[in-house]
C-alpha positions in Angstrom: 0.8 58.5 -17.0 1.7 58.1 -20.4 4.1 55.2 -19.3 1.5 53.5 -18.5 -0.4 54.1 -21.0 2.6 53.0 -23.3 3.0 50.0 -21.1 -1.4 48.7 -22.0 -0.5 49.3 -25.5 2.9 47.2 -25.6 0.4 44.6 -23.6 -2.4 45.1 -26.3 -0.3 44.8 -29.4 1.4 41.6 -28.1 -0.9 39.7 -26.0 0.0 36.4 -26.5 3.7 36.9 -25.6 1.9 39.0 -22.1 -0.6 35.5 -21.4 2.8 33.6 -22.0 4.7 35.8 -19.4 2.1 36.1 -17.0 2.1 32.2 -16.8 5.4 31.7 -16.4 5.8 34.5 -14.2 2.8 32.8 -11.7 4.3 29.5 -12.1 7.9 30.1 -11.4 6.4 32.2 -8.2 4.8 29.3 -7.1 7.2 27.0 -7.0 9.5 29.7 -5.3 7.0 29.7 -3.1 6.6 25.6 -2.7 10.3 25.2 -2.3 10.6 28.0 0.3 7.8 26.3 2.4 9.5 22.8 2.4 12.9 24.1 3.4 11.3 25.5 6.4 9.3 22.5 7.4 12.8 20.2 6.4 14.3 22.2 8.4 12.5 22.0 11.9 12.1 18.2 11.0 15.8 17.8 10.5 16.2 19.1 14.4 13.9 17.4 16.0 15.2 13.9 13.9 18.8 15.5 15.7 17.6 15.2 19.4 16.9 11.5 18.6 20.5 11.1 17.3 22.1 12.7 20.4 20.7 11.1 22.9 23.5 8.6 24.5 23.0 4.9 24.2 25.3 2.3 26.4 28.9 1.6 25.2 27.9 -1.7 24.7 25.2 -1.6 22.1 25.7 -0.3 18.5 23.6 1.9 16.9 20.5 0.7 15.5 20.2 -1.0 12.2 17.8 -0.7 9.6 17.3 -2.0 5.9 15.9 0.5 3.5 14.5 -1.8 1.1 14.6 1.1 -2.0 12.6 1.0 -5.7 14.3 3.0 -7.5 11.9 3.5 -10.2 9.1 3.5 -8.5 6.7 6.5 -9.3 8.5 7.2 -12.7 11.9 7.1 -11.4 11.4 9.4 -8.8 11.3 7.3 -5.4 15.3 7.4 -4.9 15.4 11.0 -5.5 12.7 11.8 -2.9 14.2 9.5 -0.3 17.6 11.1 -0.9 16.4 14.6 -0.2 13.5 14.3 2.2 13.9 10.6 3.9 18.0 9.9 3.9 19.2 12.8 6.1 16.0 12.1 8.7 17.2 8.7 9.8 20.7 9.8 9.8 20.1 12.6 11.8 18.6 10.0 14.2 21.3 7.8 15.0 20.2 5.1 13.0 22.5 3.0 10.8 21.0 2.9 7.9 21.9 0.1 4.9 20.0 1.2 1.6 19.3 -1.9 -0.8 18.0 -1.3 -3.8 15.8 -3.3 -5.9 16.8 -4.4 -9.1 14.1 -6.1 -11.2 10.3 -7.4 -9.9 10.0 -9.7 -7.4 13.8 -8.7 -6.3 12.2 -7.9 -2.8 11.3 -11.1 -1.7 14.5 -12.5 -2.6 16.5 -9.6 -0.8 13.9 -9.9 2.4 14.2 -13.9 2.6 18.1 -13.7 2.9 18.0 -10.7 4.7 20.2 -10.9 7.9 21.4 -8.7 11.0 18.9 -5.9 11.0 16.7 -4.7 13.8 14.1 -3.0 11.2 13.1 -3.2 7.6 11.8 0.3 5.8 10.1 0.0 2.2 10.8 2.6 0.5 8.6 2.2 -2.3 4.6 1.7 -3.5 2.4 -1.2 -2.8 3.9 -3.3 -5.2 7.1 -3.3 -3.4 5.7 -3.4 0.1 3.5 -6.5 -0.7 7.0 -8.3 -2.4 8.6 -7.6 1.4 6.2 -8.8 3.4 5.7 -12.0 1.3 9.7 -12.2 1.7 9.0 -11.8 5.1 6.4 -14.6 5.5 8.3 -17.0 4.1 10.9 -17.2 6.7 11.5 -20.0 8.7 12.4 -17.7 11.2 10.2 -15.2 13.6 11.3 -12.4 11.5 7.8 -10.9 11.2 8.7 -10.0 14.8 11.1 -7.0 12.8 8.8 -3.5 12.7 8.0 -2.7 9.0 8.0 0.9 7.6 6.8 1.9 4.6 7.9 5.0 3.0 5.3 5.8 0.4 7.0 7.0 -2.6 5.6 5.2 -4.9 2.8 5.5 -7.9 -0.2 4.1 -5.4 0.4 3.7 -2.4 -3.0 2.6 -0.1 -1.6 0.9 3.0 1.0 4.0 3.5 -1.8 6.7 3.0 -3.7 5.3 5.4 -1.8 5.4 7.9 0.4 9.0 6.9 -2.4 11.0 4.9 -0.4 13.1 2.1 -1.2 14.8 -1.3 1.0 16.8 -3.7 3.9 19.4 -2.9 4.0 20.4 0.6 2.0 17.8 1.6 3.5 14.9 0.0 7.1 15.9 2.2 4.8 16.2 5.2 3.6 12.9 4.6 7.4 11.5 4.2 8.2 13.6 7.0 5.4 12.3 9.7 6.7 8.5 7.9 10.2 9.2 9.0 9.4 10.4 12.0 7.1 7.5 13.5 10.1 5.4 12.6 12.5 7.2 14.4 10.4 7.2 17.4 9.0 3.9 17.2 5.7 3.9 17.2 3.6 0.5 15.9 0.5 -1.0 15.4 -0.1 -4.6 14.1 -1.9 -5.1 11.1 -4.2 -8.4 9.5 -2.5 -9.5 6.3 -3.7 -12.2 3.9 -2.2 -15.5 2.9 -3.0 -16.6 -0.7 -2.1 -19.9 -1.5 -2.4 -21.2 -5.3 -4.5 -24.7 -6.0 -3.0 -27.2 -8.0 -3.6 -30.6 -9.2 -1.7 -33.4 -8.6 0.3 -32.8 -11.7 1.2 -29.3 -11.1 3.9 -28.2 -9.3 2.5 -26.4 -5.5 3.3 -22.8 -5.4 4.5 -21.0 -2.6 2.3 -18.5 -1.3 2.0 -14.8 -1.6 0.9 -12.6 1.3 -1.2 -9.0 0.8 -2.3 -6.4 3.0 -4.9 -4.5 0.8 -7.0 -6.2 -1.3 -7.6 -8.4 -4.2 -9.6 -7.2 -7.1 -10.9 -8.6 -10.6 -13.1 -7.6 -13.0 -13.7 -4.5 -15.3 -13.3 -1.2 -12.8 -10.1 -2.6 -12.1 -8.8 -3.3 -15.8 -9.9 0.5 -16.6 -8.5 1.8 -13.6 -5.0 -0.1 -14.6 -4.9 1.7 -18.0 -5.5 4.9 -17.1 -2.2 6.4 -17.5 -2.5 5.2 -21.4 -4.5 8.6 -21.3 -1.9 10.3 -20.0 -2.2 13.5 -22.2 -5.4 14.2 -20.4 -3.4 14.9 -17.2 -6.0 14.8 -13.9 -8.3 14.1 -15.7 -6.6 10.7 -17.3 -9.0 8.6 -14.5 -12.2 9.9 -16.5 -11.2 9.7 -19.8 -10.2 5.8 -18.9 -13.6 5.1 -18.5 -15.1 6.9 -21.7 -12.5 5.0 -24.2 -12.9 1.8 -22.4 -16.9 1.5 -21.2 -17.3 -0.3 -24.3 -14.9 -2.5 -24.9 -14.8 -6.4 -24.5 -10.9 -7.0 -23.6 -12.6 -5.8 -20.3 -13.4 -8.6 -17.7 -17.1 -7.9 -17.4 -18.0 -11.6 -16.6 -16.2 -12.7 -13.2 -17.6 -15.9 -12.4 -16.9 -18.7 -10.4 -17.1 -20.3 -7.3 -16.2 -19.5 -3.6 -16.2 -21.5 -0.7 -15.4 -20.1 2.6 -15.5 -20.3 6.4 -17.6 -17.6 9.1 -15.3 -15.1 10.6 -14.2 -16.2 13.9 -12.8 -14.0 17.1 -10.5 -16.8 18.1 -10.6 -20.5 19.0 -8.7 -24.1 19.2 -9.2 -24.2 15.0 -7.6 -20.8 13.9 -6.2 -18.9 16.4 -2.6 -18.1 15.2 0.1 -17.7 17.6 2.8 -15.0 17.1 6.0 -15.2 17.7 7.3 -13.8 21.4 9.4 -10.4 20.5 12.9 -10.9 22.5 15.4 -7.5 21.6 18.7 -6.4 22.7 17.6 -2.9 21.7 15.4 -0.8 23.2 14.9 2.3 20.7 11.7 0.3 19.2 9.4 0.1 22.2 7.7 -3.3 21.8 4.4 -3.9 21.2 2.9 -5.9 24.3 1.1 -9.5 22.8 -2.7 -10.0 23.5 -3.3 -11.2 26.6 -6.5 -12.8 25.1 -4.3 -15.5 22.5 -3.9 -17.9 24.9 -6.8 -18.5 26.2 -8.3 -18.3 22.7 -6.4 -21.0 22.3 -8.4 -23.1 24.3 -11.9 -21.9 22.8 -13.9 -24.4 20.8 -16.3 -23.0 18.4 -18.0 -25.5 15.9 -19.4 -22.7 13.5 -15.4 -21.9 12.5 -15.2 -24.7 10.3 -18.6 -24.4 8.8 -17.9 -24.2 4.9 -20.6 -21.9 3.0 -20.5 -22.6 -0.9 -21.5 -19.5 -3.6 -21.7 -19.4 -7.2 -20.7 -16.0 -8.3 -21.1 -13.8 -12.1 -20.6 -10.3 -11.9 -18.5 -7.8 -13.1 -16.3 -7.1 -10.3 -15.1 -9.0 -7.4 -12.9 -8.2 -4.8 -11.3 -9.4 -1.2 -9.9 -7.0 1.5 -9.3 -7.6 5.3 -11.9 -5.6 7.2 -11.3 -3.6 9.6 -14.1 -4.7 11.8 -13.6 -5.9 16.1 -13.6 -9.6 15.0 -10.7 -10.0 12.3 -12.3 -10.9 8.8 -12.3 -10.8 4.9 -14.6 -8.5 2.9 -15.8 -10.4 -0.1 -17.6 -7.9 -2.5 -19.7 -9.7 -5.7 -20.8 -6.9 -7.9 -23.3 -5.9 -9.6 -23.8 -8.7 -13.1 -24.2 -5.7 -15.9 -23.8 -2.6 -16.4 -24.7 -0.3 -20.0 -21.8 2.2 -21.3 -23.8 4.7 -19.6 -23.9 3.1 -16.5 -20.8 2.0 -15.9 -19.3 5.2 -17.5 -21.4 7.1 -14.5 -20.5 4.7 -11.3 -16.6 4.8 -12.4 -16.8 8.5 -12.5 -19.1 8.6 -9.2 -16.5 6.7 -7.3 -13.8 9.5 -8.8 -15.3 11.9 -7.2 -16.7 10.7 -4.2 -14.2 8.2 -3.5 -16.2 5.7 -1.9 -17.0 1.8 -3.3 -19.6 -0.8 -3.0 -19.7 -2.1 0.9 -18.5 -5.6 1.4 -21.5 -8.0 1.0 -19.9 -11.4 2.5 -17.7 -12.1 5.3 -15.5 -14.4 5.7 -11.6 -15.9 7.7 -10.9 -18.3 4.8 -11.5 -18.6 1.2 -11.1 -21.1 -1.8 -11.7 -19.3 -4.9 -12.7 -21.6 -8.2 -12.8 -19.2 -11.5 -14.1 -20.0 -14.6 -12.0 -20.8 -17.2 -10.4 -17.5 -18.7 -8.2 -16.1 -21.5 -4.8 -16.2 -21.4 -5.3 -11.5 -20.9 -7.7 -12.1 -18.1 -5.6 -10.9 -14.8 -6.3 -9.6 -11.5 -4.4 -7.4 -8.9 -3.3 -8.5 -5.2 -2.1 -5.4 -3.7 -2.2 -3.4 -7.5 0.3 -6.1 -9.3 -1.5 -8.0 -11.5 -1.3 -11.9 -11.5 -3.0 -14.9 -13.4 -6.7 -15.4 -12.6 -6.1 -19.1 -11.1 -7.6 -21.2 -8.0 -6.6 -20.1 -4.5 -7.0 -20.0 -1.1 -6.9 -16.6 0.6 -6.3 -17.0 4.8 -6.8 -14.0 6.9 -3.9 -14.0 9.4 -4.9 -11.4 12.2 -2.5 -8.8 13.5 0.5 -10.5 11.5 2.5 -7.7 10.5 3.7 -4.8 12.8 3.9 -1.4 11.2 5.5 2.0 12.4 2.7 4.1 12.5 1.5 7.7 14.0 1.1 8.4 17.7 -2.7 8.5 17.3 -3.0 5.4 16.3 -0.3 3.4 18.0 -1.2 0.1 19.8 
């Protein structure tokens, strides 16, 4: 008894250095505790990846071969550590051949994709940034190489296309996500997905552009320019999103006026005028099952509909504006016009509503086709296509239905 008693006194007379220990104490336990859990599900993952890699394939066909195409600093310099511990030794452990090329500056992925030669499968390994660079690399091909299944890795800062298809978090849950990634590669599961084509506009006296291609949206205005410099508030740690909005609900370098003009085409489920033919998938291999073609293309082929072409006009000035494919039965673009004004207050309390509740505005327009005209802006006023930011010019964004096939989950393979 009078240990303990001795012991409450030593605790008493020096808390501070007790609070200290007790927090180190729960802390290192925890991650004892985090690191003991993810050996255990590495290591059941690791053997069922192994029954993939010993099942026999005929003398005459070489092992599969896939490009990891790697950001290395994605995610602060942590996406080539967390591919080495948690991705690598999956894919090996499956049989597959696996050539690692890592990126080297921005826009490095479309050069490596377009150039790219002899695989059977192209992994990103990376955040949307880098996925968005390889499909556009992809696109651009004279070839049919958007017949090669994509997956995407997501070990990067944002990553929206991989987290909806692998749902992850933080800790466990972030390797479960890698894992489940890994894992619909390695037994080749896919899905097709819409992707958009955006094309600049240019006068006769500019030089045309080649285009760019996006799976997840294109955004302007001021939610997305305080969203972009939230980690400026970094000190704030979780709660860096909310503090954006507070320091920045005021302040004019945001794009409050989006304004412009759109013009665009009816969505359409498939005729003569935009139907888009994909190329016929021919492989040697057989470890990627693949994905049958819609027996519906050609005779939409053949379909004339007269409302396709119909061009609607809309002037626009709001405070945000944003494009995403839709994931609706006929294949179309969301257009979302925002609301024209907001007060501090306001806006400080819809940013911090969509925080929490993690919804947006619904789409208001649909569309297959759009020409967007801006007003003129500053030299600072940007957008994001697929969260890299680019120069608010004229384009043309073209909804190009089931383009891209991805690895995906069981549940929702097609």
């Amino acid at each position: 008894m009078e240990r303990i008693i001795k012991i409450g006194k030593t605790i008493r007379n020096n808390w501070k250095k007790s609070v200290l220990g007790a927090v180190v104490l729960y802390y290192g336990a925890a991650t004892a505790k985090e690191k003991f859990e993810i050996n255990i599900i590495m290591r059941a993952a690791c053997k069922e990846a192994a029954r993939y890699g010993d099942a026999l394939i005929p003398m005459e066909r070489n092992p599969t071969l896939v490009t990891v195409i790697l950001n290395p600093v994605a995610n602060k310099r942590k996406a080539k550590q967390e591919y080495e511990k948690y991705c690598e030794p999956l894919l090996h452990l499956a049989g597959l051949q696996v050539d690692v090329i890592q990126t080297t500056s921005e826009g490095n992925a479309k050069e490596i994709v377009e150039s790219l030669r002899g695989t059977e499968a192209i992994i990103v390994a990376g955040g949307d940034g880098t996925l968005s660079e390889t499909i556009t690399g992809l696109l651009r091909r004279n070839d049919d190489a958007n017949q090669f299944p994509l997956g995407i890795l997501p070990l990067g800062r944002t990553n929206s296309v991989g987290n909806s298809l692998f749902p992850g978090g933080n800790g466990v849950e972030k390797v479960k996500q890698l894992i489940e990634a890994c894992m619909a590669i390695i037994k080749g599961n896919t899905v097709w997905k819409d992707t958009m084509k955006i094309e600049p506009i240019t006068t006769e006296d500019e030089t045309p552009s080649r285009p760019i291609y996006a799976m997840n949206s294109i955004e302007w205005g001021a939610f997305r320019d305080t969203e972009s410099r939230k980690d400026k508030y970094w000190i704030y740690g979780p709660l860096r999103h909310y503090a954006s909005y507070i320091f920045n609900g005021y302040k004019n370098s945001l794009n409050w006026n989006c304004s412009g003009t759109i013009k665009y085409t009816p969505p359409c489920a498939g005729c003569s005028n935009c139907v888009v033919k994909k190329p016929e998938v021919k492989r040697k291999w057989a470890f990627f099952m693949p994905t049958p073609q819609l027996s519906q293309e050609s005779d939409q082929s053949k379909v004339l509909n007269p409302e396709c072409s119909v061009v609607n006009e809309l002037c626009f000035k709001a405070t945000e504006f944003r494009i995403r494919p839709r994931k609706d039965d006929i294949p179309s673009l969301g257009i979302l016009v925002g609301k024209g004004g907001y007060s501090y207050i306001e806006f400080v309390s819809e940013g911090w509503r969509r925080l929490k509740s993690n919804t947006e505005l619904p789409d208001v327009i649909e569309a297959r086709t759009v020409e967007m005209h801006p007003k003129e802006q500053g030299s600072d006023a940007l957008m994001e296509i697929d969260k890299e930011e680019f120069e608010i010019k004229p384009m043309k964004i073209t909804l190009l239905p089931k383009m891209i096939k991805l690895f995906c989950p069981e549940q929702i393979k097609v």
